[in-house]
C-alpha positions in Angstrom: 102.4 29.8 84.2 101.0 26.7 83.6 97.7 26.0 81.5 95.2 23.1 82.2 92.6 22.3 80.2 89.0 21.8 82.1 86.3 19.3 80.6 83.2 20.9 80.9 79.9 19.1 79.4 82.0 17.2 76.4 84.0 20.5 75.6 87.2 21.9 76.9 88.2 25.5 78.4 91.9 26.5 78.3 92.7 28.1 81.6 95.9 29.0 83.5 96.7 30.6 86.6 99.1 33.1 87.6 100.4 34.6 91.0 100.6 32.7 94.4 97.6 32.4 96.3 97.3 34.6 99.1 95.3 35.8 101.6 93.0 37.3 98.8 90.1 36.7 96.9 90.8 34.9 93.5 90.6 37.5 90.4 88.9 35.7 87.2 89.8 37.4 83.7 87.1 36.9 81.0 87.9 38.3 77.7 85.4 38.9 74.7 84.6 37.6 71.5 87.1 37.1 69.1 90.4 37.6 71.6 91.1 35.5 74.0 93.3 35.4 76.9 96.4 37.0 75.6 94.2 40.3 76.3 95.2 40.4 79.8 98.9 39.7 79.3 100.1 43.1 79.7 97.6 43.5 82.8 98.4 40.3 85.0 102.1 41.7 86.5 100.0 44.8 87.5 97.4 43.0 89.4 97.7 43.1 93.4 100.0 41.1 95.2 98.8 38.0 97.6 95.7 36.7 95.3 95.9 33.6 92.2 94.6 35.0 89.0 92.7 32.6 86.7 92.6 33.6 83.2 90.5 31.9 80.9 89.8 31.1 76.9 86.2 31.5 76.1 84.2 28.3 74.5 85.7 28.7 70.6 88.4 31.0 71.6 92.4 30.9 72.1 93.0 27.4 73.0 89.5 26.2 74.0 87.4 23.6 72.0 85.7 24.5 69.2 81.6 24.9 70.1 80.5 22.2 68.0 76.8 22.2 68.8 77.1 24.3 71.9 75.6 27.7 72.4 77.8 30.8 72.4 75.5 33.2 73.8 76.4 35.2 76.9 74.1 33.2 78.8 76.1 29.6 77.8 79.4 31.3 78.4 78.3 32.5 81.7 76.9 29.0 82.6 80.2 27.4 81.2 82.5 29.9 83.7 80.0 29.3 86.4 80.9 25.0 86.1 84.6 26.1 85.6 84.6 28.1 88.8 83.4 25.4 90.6 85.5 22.7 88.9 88.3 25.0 90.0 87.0 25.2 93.3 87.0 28.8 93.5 84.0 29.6 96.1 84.3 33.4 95.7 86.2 35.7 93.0 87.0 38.9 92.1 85.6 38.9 88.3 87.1 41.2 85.7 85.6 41.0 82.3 86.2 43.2 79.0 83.4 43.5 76.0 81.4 40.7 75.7 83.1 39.2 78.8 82.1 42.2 81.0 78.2 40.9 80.0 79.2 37.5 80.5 80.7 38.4 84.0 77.9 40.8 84.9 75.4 37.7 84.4 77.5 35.4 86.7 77.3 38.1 89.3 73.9 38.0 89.2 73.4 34.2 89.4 75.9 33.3 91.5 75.9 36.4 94.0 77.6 34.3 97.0 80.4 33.7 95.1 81.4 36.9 93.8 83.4 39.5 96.0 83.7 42.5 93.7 82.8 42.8 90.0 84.4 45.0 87.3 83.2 45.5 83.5 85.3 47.3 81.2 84.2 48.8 78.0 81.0 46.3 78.1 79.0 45.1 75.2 75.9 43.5 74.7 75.0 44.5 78.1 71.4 46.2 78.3 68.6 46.3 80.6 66.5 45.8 77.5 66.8 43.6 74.6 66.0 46.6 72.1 68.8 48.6 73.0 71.6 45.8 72.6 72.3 46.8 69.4 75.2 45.5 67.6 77.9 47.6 65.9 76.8 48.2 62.3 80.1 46.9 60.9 79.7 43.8 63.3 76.2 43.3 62.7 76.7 43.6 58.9 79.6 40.6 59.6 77.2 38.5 61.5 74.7 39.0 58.8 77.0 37.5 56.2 77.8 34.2 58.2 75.9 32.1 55.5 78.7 33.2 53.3 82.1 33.0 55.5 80.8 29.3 56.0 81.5 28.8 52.3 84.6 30.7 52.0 88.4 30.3 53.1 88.6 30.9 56.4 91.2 33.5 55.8 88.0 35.7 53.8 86.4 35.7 57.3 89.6 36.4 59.8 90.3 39.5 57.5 86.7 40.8 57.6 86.9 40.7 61.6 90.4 42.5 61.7 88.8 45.2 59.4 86.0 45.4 62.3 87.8 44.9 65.0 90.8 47.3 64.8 89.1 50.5 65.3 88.8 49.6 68.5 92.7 49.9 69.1 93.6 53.9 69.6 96.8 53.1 68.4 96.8 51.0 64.9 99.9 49.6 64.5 99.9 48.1 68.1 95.9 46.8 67.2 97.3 45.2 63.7 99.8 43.3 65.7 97.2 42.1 68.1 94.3 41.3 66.4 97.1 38.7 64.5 97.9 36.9 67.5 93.4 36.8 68.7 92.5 36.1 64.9 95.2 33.1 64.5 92.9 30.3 65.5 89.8 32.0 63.3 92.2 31.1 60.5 92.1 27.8 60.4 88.2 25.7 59.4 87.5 24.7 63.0 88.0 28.2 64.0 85.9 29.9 61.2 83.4 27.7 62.5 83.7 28.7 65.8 83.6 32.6 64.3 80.5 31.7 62.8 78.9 30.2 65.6 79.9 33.4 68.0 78.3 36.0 65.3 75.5 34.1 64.9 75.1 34.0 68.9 75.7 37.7 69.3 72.4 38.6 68.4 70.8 35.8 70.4 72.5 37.4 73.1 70.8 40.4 73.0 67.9 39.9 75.7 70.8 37.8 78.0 71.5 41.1 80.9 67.9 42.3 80.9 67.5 40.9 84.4 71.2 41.0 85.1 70.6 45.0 85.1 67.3 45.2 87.1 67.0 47.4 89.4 69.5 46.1 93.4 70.2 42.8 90.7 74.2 42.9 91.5 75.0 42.6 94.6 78.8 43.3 94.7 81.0 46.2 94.9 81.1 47.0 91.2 83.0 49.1 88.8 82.2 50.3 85.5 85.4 51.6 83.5 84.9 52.9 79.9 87.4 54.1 77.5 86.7 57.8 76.3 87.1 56.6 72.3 85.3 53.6 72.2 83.7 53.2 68.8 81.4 50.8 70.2 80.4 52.7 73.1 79.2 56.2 71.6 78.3 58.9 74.5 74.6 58.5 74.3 75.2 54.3 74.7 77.9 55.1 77.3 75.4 57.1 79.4 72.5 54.4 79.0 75.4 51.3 80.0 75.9 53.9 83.6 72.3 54.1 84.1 71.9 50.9 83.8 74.5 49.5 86.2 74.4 52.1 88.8 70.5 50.8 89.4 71.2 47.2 89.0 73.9 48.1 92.3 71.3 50.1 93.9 73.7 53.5 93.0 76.9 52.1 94.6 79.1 51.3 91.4 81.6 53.8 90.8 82.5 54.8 87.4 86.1 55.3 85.9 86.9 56.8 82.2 90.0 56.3 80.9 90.7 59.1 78.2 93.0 58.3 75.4 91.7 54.7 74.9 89.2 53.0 72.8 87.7 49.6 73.2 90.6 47.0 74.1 91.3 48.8 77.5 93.7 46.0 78.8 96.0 46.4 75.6 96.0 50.3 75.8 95.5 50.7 80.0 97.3 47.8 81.8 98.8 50.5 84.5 95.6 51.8 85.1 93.4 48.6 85.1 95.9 47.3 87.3 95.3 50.0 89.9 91.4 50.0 89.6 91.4 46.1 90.3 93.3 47.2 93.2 90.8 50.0 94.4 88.3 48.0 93.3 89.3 45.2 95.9 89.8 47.1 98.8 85.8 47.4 98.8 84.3 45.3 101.1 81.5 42.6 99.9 78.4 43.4 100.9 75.2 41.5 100.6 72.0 43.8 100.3 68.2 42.5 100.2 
């Protein structure tokens, strides 16, 4: 595998492929805030044969650029994959995206309908047909509301407050721990607390960014929605909200999958199984409704 990095606007995304192209659509990874594109390392070998997987840091993530003075919401990382895409001359895509990067990929589908085959979210956030019911986790939102002071602190204070938030979203803790190491490596350093700051901050500007992604026929792609039974951040009443919501914005066609045993970081916990729903998933013929 072999990374590139892709100048986008005066920043640069990290991106690699893996695979030989093949008769198949392209599949694009997109991972979520505060990981990057180690999260798919375990799921890549398991993907279907015959198609080039591009995999991808987010804007202040992994290898990418810090932000600087560009936006981090889900609408300006969906606008930033959209140019990368067509930079990489990908005309249409299977899109995969986990967390934030499920919104973020649910908003390209939307915008850029022609161009994507099939479309799966895994364990989404910040993806609502409303802006009101986008809330935040509460340990999250109490980090974001704190960035005032990780801006003034070691940037070690602030990569050890987003472990504490992030790991209960690993059903097994010791294999989370090592994990979040590896995502939370760059957040050490001042550029990346910077670049931690700037995402928090944007999380809650990204609150209204789906609300027309998830109106009613607004995806127009086979689509599947794939949940992890013990996600913290996705609690029952959310959970059945988040399926509402997509099976209207597909007009009742996505298909739902619930993998039990996991919590939030599904490609870390699921790779055999995410592996064979990309490969279900893909066997569903585009379709292009009115």
């Amino acid at each position: 595998m072999r990374g590139e990095f892709v100048d986008l606007d005066g920043v640069r995304l990290y991106c690699y492929a893996f695979g030989q192209r093949g008769a198949g659509h392209p599949i694009v990874l997109v991972h979520g805030s505060f990981t990057s594109s180690h999260l798919w390392q375990d799921v890549l070998p398991r993907l279907p044969k015959g198609h080039r997987v591009l995999v991808l840091d987010l804007l202040g993530h992994g290898r990418s650029d810090p932000p600087g003075s560009h936006a981090m919401t889900v609408a300006a990382h969906a606008t930033r994959l959209e140019q990368l895409l067509d930079v990489m001359g990908v005309r249409e895509a299977v899109l995969v995206g986990h967390g934030m990067g499920a919104a973020i990929a649910a908003r390209v589908a939307h915008e850029w309908p022609e161009h994507i085959a099939q479309l799966m979210l895994v364990n989404p956030t910040l993806l609502a047909a409303n802006a009101g019911e986008a809330p935040l986790n509460r340990r999250v939102r109490r980090v974001a509301s704190l960035v005032w002071l990780w801006k003034r602190l070691s940037p070690a204070w602030l990569a050890s407050a987003l472990h504490s938030v992030l790991l209960p979203g690993f059903a097994h803790r010791g294999v989370g721990a090592h994990a979040l190491d590896v995502y939370l490596k760059p957040f050490r350093m001042r550029d990346g607390r910077d670049a931690a700051c700037a995402q928090l901050a944007a999380l809650q500007r990204s609150r209204g960014d789906t609300v027309q992604t998830l109106a009613p026929g607004a995806i127009r792609c086979p689509t599947a929605l794939v949940l992890g039974n013990d996600d913290p951040f996705l609690d029952e009443t959310r959970r059945g909200r988040v399926v509402g919501w997509v099976k209207a914005a597909t007009n009742g066609t996505a298909t739902v999958h619930t993998l039990s045993g996991v919590a939030h970081v599904a490609p870390e916990e699921a790779p055999d199984r995410l592996g064979t729903l990309v490969s279900e998933l893909i066997t569903r013929r585009p379709f292009r409704y009115p």
